[in-house]
C-alpha positions as CSV (number, residue, x, y, z in Angstrom):
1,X,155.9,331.9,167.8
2,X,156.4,328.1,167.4
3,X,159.6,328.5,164.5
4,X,161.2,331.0,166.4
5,X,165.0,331.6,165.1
6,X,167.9,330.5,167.4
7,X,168.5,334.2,168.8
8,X,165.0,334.9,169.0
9,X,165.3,332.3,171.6
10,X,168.6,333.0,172.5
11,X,167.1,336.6,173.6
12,X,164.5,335.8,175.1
13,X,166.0,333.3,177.7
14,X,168.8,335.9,178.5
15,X,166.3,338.4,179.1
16,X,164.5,335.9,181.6
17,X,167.5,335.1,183.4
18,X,168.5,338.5,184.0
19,X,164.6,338.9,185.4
20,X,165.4,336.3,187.8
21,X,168.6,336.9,188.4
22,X,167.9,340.5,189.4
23,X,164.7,339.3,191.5
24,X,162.4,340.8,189.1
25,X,159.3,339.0,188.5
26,X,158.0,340.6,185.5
27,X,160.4,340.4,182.3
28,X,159.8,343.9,180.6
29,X,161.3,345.8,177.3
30,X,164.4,346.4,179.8
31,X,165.4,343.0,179.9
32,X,164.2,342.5,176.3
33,X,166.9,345.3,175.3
34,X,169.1,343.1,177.4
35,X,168.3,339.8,175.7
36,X,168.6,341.3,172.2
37,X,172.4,342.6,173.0
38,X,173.4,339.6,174.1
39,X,172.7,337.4,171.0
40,X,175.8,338.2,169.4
41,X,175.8,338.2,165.7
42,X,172.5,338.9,165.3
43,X,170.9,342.3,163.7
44,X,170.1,343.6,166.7
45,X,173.0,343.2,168.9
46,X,175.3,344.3,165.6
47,X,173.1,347.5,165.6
48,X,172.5,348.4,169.7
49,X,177.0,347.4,169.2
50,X,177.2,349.8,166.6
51,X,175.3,353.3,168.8
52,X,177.5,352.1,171.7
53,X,174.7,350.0,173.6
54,X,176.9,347.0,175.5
55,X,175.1,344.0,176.8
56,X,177.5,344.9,180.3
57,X,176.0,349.0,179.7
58,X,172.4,347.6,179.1
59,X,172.6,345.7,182.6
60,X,174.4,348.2,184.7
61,X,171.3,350.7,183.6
62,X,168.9,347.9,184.6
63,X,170.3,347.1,188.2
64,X,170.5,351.0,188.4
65,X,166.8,351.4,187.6
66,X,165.4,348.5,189.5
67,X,165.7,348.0,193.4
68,X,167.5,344.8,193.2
69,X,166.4,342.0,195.8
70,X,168.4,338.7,196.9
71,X,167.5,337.2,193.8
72,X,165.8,334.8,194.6
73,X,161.8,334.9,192.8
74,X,159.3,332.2,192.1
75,X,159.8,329.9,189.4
76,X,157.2,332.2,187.7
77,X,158.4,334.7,185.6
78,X,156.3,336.5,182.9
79,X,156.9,338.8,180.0
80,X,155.1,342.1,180.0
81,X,152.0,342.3,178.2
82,X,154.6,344.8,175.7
83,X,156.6,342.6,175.8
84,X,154.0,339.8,174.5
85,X,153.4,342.4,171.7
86,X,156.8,342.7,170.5
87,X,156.8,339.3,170.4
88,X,154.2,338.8,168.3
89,X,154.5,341.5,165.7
90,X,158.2,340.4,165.2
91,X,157.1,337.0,164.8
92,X,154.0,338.3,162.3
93,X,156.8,339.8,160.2
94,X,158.9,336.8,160.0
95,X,156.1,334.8,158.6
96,X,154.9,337.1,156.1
């Protein structure tokens, strides 16, 4: 993971700042789905654009599912042990 692309990167921080922002400790395939929209011009945000997935419709569905707090969280966050995965298989395929 130590050449990761610009919106890798660029996904992965939204994702976290959502996390906090929403007072969510954990940063899980949710937020990851999140992250991925909002790196626009990248694959993935052209394809979740293209079935109708926004990044505004991707974190209304998110504060909907998670009991929001006052947003304020340790400095701490950390990604999912799925997440981790994803993470590591995508970045296994971009080095072979």
């Amino acid at each position: 993971m130590n050449a990761m692309s610009s919106n890798a990167g660029l996904a992965l921080l939204s994702a976290k700042k959502l996390a906090e922002k929403l007072g969510d400790k954990n940063v899980g395939t949710e937020y990851l789905l999140y992250g991925l929209s909002s790196a626009k011009g990248s694959v993935a945000s052209r394809v979740l654009s293209y079935v109708g997935a926004t990044m505004v419709q991707i974190e209304n569905a998110i504060r909907q599912t998670k009991a929001t707090t006052s947003g304020v969280v340790d400095s701490n966050l950390y990604f999912t042990p799925k997440v981790k995965r994803i993470i590591s298989v995508a970045d296994n395929i971009r080095t072979s």
